[in-house]
C-alpha positions as a Python dict, from the first residue, in 0.01 Angstrom:
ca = {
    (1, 'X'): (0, 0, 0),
    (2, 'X'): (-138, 302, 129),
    (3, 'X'): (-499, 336, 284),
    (4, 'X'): (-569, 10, 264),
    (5, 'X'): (-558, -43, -125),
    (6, 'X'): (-298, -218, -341),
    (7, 'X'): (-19, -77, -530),
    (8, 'X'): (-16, -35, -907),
    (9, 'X'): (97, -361, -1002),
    (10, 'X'): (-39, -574, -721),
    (11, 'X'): (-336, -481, -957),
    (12, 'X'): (-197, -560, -1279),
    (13, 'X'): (-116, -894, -1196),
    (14, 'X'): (-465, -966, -1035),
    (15, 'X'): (-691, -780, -1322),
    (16, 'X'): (-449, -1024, -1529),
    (17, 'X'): (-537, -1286, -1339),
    (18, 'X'): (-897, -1223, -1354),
    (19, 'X'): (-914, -1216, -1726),
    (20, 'X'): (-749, -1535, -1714),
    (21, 'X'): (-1019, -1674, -1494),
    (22, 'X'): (-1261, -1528, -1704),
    (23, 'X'): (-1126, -1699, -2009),
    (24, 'X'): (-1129, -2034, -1853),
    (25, 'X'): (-1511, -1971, -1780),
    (26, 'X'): (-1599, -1798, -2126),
    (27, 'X'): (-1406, -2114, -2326),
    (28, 'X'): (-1648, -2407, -2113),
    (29, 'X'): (-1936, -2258, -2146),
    (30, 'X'): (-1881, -2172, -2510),
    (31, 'X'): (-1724, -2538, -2553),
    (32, 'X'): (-2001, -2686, -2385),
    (33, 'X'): (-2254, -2453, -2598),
    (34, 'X'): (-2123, -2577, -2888),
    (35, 'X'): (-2147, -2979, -2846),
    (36, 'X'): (-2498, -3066, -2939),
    (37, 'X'): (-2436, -3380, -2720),
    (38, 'X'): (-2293, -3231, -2405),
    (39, 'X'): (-2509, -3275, -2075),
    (40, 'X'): (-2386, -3269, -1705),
    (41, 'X'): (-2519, -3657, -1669),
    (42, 'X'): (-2230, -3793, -1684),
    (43, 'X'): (-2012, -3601, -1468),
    (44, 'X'): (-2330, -3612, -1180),
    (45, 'X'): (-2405, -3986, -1225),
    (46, 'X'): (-1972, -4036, -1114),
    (47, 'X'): (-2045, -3765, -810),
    (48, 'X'): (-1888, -3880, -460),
    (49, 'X'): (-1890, -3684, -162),
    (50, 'X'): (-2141, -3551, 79),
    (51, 'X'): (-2385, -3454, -182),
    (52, 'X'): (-2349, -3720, -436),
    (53, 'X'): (-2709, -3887, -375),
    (54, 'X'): (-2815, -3536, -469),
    (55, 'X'): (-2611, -3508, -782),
    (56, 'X'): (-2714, -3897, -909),
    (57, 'X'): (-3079, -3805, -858),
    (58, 'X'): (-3053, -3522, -1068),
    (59, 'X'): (-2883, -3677, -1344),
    (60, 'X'): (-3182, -3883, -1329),
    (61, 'X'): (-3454, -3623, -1390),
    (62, 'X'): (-3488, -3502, -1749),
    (63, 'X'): (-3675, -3183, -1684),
    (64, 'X'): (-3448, -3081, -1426),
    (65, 'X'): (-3106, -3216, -1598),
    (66, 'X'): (-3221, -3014, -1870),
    (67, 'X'): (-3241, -2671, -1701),
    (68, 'X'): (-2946, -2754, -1519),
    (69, 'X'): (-2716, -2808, -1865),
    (70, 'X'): (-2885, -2452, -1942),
    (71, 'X'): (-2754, -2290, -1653),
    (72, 'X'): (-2454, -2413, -1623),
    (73, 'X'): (-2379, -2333, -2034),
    (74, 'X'): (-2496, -1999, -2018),
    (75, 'X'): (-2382, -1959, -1647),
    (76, 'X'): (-2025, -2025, -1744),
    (77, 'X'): (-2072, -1803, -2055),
    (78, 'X'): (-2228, -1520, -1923),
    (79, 'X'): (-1977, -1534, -1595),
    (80, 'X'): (-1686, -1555, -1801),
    (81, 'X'): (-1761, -1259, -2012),
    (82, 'X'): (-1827, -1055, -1716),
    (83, 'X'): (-1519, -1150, -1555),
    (84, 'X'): (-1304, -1060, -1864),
    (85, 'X'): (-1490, -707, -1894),
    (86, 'X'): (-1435, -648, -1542),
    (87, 'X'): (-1857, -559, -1532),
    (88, 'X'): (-2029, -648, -1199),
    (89, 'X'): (-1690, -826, -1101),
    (90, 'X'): (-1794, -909, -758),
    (91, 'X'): (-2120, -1050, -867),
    (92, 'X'): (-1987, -1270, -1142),
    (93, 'X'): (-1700, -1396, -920),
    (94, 'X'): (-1997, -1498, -641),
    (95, 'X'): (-2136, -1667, -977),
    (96, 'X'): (-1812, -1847, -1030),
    (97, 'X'): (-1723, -1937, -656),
    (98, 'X'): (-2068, -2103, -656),
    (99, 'X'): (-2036, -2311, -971),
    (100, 'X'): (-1670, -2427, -882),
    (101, 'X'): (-1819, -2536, -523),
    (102, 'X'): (-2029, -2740, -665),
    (103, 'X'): (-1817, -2875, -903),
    (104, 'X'): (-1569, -2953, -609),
    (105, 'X'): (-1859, -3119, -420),
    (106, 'X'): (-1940, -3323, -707),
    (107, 'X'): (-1598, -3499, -751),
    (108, 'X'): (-1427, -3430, -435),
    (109, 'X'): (-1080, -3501, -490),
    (110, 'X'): (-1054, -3718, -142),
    (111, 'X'): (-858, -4015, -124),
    (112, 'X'): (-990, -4321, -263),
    (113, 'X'): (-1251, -4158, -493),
    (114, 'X'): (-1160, -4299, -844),
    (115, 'X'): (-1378, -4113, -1115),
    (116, 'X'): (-1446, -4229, -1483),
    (117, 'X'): (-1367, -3933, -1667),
    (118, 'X'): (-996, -3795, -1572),
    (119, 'X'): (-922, -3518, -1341),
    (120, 'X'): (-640, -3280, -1357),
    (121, 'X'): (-426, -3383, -1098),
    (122, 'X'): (-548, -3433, -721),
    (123, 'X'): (-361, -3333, -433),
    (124, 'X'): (-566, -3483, -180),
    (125, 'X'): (-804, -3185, -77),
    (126, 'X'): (-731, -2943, -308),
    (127, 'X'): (-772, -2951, -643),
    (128, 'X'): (-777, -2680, -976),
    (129, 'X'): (-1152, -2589, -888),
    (130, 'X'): (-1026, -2509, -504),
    (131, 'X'): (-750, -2347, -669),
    (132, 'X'): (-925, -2116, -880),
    (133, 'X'): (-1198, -2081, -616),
    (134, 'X'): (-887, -1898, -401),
    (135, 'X'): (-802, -1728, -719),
    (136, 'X'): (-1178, -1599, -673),
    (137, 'X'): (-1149, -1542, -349),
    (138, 'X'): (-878, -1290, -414),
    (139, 'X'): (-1070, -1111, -751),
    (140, 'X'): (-1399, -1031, -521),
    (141, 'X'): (-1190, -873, -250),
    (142, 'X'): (-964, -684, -437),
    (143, 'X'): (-1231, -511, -679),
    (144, 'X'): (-1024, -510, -970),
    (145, 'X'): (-1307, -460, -1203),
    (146, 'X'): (-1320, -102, -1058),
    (147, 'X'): (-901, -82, -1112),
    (148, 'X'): (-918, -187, -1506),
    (149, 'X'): (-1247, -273, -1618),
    (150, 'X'): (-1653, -161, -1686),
    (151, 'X'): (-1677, -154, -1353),
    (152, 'X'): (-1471, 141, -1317),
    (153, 'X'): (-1678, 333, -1581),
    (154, 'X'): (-2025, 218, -1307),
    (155, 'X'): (-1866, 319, -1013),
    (156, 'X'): (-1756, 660, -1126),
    (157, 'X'): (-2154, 653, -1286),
    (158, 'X'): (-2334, 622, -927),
    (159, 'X'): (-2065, 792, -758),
    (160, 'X'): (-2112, 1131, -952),
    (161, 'X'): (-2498, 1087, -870),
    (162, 'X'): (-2521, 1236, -552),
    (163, 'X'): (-2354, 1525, -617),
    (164, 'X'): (-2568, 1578, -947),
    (165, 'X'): (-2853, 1571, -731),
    (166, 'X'): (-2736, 1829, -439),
    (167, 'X'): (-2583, 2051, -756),
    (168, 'X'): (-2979, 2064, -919),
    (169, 'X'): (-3076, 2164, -483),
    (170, 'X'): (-3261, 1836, -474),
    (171, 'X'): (-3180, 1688, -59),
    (172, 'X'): (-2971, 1427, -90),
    (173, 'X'): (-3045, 1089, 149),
}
């Protein structure tokens, strides 16, 4: 590592990584886009934690269920796709920190919280949205959109710009 950024394939594995994340995203959304009968009640009527009241009322409010199944369908979609193109990385894995927190808040995996519909394993406090919310973690800090992605094509874009404008004698600022 030299200058403070990662080797070559340190940023393999992660751009791997993020398309793998990205996957998992694009595939619920588009799964949950798909099922005319899928709706987040269920899942927020079983919340526990420090936010379930929050969670139960919502499930109880068409209007606002309703935009909230939007979201998160499209929100998934639309983060997932971003993620695998490696466009506006660090945005879209702020997106996808903020829709696994509150899927972690939602069914914490503490002990003695038994949930209707199964969970993937539960390890006490951690859990596969804390896991992939570290796996996050590690995409928005690196900035491997910019390594292998559209985001490399953007930042080379506005990067250029200033020097387009000093070459044409404009002042830069």
């Amino acid at each position: 590592m030299e200058d403070g950024k990662l080797s070559r394939l340190p940023m393999i594995a992660i751009t791997v990584l993020r398309i793998f994340v990205g996957w998992h995203f694009l595939y619920e959304g588009i799964a949950k886009l798909t099922s005319s009968s899928w709706s987040a009640a269920g899942y927020l009527k079983q919340a526990r934690g420090p936010f379930a009241e929050l969670f139960k009322w919502l499930a109880g409010q068409p209007n606002l269920l309703a935009n909230a199944d939007l979201i998160t369908m499209w929100g998934l979609t639309v983060v997932g796709v971003l993620l695998i193109l490696g466009l506006f990385t660090r945005l879209a894995s702020i997106g996808a920190m903020g829709f696994l927190l509150m899927f972690y808040f939602a069914t914490p995996p503490f002990v003695g919280y038994f949930y209707s519909i199964p969970s993937e394993g539960s390890y006490l406090l951690v859990n596969k949205n804390l896991v992939e919310l570290s796996a996050l973690v590690v995409i928005l800090v690196t900035g491997s959109g910019r390594f292998a992605g559209l985001d490399r094509i953007l930042h080379a874009l506005f990067a250029r710009r200033p020097r387009l404008i000093a070459a044409a004698g404009s002042p830069t600022r």
